[in-house]
C-alpha positions in Angstrom: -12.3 -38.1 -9.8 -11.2 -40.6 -7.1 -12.6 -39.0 -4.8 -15.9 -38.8 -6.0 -15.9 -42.7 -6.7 -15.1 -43.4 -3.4 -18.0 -41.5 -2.1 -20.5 -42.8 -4.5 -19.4 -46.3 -3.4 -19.3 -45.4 0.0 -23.1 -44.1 -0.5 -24.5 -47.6 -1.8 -23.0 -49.5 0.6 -24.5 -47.7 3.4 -27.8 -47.7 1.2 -27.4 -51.3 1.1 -26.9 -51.5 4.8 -29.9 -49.3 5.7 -32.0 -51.1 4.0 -31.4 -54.6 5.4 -32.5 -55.8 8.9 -30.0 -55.7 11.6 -28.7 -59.2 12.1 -28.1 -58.7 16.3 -30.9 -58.2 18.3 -30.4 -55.5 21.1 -32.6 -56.5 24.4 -35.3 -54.4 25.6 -33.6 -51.7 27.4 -30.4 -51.2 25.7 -31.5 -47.8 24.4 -32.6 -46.7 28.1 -28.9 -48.1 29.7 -27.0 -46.6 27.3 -28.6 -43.2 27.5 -28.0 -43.2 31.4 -24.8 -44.1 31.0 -24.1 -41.0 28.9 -25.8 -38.8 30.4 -23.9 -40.1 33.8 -20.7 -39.7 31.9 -21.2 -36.2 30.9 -22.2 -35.1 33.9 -18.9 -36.3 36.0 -17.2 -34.4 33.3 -19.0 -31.6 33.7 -18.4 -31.6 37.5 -14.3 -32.5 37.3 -14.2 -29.5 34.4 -16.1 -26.8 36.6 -14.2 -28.1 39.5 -11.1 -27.6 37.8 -12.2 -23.9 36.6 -12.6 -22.9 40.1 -9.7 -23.8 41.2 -7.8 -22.4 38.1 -9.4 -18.8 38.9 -8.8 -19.6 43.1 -4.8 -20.4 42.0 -4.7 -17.1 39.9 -6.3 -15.1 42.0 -3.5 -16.3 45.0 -0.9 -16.0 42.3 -2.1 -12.0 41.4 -2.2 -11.1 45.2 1.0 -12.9 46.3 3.3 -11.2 43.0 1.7 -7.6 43.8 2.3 -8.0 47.6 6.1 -9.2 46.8 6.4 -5.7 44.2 4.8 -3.1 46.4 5.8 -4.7 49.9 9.8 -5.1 51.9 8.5 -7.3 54.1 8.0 -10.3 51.8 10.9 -12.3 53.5 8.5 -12.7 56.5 6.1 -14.3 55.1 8.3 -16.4 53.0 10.2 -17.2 56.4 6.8 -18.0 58.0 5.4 -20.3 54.6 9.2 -22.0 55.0 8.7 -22.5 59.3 5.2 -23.8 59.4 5.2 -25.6 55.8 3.5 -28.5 56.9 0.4 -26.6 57.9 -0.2 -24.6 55.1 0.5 -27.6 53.2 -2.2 -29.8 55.1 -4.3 -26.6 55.3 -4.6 -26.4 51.4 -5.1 -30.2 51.2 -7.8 -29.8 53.4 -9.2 -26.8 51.1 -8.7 -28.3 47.6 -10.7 -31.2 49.7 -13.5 -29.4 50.6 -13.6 -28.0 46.7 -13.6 -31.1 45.1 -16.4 -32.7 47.7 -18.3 -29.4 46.8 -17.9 -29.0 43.1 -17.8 -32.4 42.3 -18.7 -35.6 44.8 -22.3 -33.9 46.1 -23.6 -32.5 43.2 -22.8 -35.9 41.5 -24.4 -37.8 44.4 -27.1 -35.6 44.2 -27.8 -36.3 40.2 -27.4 -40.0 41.2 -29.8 -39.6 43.6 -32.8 -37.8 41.8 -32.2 -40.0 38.8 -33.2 -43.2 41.3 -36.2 -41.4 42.5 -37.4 -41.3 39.6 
């Protein structure tokens, strides 16, 4: 029975509010701003989500290869020796990769959306 009370009084007052004017007034194009800024907002999320997807599925996909080469293969200490000897190449080698994803997946394609939406 509470429940219901609440709801009928929450139901007036927003009657009540609906049906007086707005005491702030917004300036001309509030409406427009807001709705680019939204739309820009969703759309670096978008980019940083998909970016990350990728490189989720490129991580697994090196995980899957790398655990069935260390099962089926003997000469897994080789490689592991070669990862340990050169480890600051393959490290600046997959910087240099996860670089080039991110520009890719993320920085042009939002440039690019920046950019047509100035054209406009």
């Amino acid at each position: 029975m509470q429940k219901i009370d609440k709801h009928i009084m929450a139901e007036r007052l927003l009657d009540e509010v609906m049906k007086n004017p707005p005491d702030v007034k917004l300036p001309a194009g509030f409406a427009g701003r807001i709705a680019a800024k939204a739309s820009r907002n969703f759309m670096w999320r978008q980019y940083v989500v998909e970016f990350l997807v990728y490189l989720a599925a490129i991580t697994a996909i090196i995980a899957v290869l790398a655990g069935t080469y260390y099962y089926v293969s003997d000469d897994w200490h080789n490689w592991r020796n070669f990862l340990a000897d050169n480890l600051s190449i393959v490290i600046g080698i997959n910087i240099i990769g996860l670089y080039v994803l991110f520009a890719d997946r993320v920085l042009l394609q939002y440039f690019g959306y920046r950019y047509s939406r100035r054209k406009r």
